[in-house]
C-alpha positions as CSV (number, residue, x, y, z in Angstrom):
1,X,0.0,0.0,0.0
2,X,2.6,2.7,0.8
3,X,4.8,1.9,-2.1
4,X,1.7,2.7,-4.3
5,X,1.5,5.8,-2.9
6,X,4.7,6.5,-3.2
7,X,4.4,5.8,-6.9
8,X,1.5,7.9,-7.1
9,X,3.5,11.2,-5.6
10,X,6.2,10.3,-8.1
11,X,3.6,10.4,-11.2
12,X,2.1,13.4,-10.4
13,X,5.7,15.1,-9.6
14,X,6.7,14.1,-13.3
15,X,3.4,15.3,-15.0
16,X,3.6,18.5,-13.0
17,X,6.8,18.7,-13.9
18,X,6.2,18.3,-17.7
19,X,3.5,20.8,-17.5
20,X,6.0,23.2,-16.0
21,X,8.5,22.3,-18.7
22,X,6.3,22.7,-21.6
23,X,4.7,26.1,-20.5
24,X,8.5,27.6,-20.4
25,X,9.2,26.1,-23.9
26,X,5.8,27.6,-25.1
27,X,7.0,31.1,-23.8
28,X,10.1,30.9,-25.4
29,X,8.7,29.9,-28.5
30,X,6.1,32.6,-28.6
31,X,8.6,35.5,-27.5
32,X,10.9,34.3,-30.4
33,X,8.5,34.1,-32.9
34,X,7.1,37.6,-31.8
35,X,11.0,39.1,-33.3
36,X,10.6,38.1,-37.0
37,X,7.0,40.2,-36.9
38,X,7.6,42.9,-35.8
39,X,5.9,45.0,-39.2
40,X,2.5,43.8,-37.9
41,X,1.2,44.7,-34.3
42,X,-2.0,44.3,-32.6
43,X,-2.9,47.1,-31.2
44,X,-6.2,46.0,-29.2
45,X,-8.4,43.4,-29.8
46,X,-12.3,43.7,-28.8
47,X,-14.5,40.5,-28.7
48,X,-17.8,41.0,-29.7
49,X,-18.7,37.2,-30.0
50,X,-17.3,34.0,-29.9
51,X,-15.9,34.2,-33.8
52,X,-16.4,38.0,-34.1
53,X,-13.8,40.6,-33.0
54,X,-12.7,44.4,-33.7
55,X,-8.8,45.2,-33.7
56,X,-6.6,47.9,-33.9
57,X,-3.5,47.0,-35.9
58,X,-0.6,49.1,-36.9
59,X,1.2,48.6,-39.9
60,X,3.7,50.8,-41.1
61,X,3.1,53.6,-38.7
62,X,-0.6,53.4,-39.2
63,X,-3.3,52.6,-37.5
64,X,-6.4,50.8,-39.1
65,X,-9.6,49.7,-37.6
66,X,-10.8,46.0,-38.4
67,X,-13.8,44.2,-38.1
68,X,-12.9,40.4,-37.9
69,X,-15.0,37.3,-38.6
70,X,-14.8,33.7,-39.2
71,X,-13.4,33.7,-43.1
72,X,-13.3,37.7,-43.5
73,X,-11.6,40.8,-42.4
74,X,-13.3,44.3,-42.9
75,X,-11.7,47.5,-43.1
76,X,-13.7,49.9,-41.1
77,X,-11.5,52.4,-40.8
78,X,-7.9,54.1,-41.2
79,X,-7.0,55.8,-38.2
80,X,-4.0,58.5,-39.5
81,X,-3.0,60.7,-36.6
82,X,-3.2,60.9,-33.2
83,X,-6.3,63.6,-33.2
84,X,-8.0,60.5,-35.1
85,X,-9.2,58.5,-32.1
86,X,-11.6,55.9,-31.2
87,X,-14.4,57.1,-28.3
């Protein structure tokens, strides 16, 4: 009986230590990836539903306005200068 639970202790020590180990790899990943892109940058994102969201993206020094669906992204608007801002 105790060695089982000793066996128990050591599973969940490994698979908590996995999950540890692969969250760390996943933020090194991500902050790596984020240094080749940095011409595109989200801004904000708004949700509105589950598959519907509004951004702000900046792209070469400007700022557009996007409607996003499933299959679809919409221009709404092109935000130029500073005095041009969302309320």
């Amino acid at each position: 009986m105790g060695i089982l639970v000793v066996q128990i202790i050591l599973y969940i020590a490994l698979i908590a230590g996995m999950m540890f180990a692969l969250k760390k790899s996943m933020k090194y990943y991500q902050k790596k990836d984020n240094k080749f892109g940095k011409a595109i940058k989200i801004v904000e994102i708004a949700y509105i539903s589950k598959d519907r969201q509004l951004m702000i993206v900046e792209l070469q020094n400007k700022k557009y306005f996007l409607g996003v669906a499933n299959n679809s992204f919409t221009l709404i608007k092109e935000l130029d200068s500073e005095n041009d801002k969302l309320q």
